[in-house]
Steps between C-alpha positions, in 0.01 A plus 500: 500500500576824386659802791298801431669805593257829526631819543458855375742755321645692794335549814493833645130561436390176688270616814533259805254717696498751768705294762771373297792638664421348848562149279735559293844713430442605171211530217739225287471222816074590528491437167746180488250313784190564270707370139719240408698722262576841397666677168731779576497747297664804654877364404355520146516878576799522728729246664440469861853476686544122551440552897173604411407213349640297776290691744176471277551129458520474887180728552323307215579179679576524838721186411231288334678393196193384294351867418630556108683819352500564102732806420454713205858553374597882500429666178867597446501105330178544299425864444728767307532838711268702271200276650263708687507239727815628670320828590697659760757255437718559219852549572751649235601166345493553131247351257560163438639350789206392708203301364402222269771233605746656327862355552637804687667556858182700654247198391768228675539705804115571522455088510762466756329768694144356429622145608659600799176664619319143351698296734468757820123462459534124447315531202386228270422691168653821313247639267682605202214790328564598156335871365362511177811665334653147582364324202541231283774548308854230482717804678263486794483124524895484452544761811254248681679206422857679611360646825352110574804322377727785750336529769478224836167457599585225762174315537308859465208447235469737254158653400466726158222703429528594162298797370423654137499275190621221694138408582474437128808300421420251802703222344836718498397519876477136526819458360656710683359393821619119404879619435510737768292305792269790604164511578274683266299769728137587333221655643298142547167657435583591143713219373706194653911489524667313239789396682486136533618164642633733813454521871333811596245722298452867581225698408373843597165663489439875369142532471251460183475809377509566131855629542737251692682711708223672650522382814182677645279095503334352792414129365164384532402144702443315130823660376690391833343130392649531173865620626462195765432275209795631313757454784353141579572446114898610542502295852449176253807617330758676771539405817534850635252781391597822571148765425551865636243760487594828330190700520281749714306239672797265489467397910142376466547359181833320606307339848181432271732244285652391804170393585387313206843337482489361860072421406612279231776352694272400788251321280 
């Protein structure tokens, strides 16, 4: 039988109620005792120092080994300095160093940073998330292929969330998932992973909405049966299922298909 490992995308909105700080230390250990996992997201932005993450893997846990950390990698790896996504962030490397995999000094040195923050939070995943301008062309699956074939990932699986007109050239994704071992990361409710014949499937949830990344969804109770459906599907498959919630109502939504999960388990 499959592990199913629910989580959301970050945590800092999660509300434990009035009284949580007469239980617990920190808003990242009242949220660890209600979910089995979490996805952080804030090194995406901004490397903790690595005695950060030791301290939030000892709030989180309070020793208790089984609660599960995914990391998503810092975007120094995946996304080139003029990405709005660095905000406040850019730094006065020039163009072309950072982003995209490409074979250069900053990208190395942001995986050794990234991994060194992986291992401090005893993490079990590093979500690799590709932008759009990362698309399907031979450069960009060559710089892949060199970051994989340079890098150590000692035992860490690796996640990628591709994004533009990879979604249309799924095969190329396949492949690439087969020669590089990663897990193919798709938002579940719109299409399955192709990554195959491996251990562990990933999958995140954005919402329905016409466009993808608007994350502004609260799933309904027959959409919730569907998504249960879905992940039961991959549990046939993988024997660890990794499903994270991206979106506004992504608490309830991520305890709803803990529910169903742990219904259809008990039957």
């Amino acid at each position: 039988m499959a592990t199913y490992e629910i989580g959301t995308c970050g945590y800092t909105g999660y509300d434990p109620g009035a009284d949580w700080q007469e239980a617990y230390e920190s808003k990242l250990q009242a949220y660890a005792a209600d979910f089995p996992a979490v996805e952080l997201n804030q090194p995406f932005y901004e490397l903790p120092q690595v005695s950060t993450a030791e301290r939030w893997r000892r709030e989180a846990t309070g020793g208790d080994a089984d609660f599960t950390v995914a990391l998503k990698a810092w975007q120094a790896i995946t996304h080139p300095s003029r990405s709005p996504t660095w905000n406040s962030h850019r730094d006065a490397e020039p163009e072309g160093t950072k982003g995209y995999f490409r074979p250069t000094e900053t990208v190395f040195e942001a995986w050794a940073a990234t991994k060194a923050r992986a291992e401090a939070l005893e993490a079990d995943v590093v979500l690799l998330q590709t932008p759009a301008g990362f698309d399907d062309t031979e450069e960009h699956a060559e710089n892949l292929r060199t970051f994989i074939d340079e890098i150590g990932r000692d035992g860490l699986t690796l996640a990628w969330e591709p994004r533009g007109d990879w979604k249309a050239n799924l095969d190329t994704v396949a492949d690439l998932c087969a020669e590089l071992d990663l897990a193919h990361v798709t938002d579940l409710g719109r299409r399955f992973p192709v990554s195959t014949g491996r251990d562990v499937a990933y999958v995140r949830f954005h919402g329905l909405n016409d466009d993808p990344y608007d994350y502004d969804y609260d799933y309904s109770d027959a959409e919730l049966d569907d998504l249960a459906a879905r992940v039961e599907t991959l549990g046939e498959e993988y024997e660890t299922v990794y499903a994270m919630f991206n979106n506004y109502a992504k608490f309830d939504n991520a305890q709803g298909l803990r529910e169903r999960l742990d219904a259809a388990a008990g039957e």
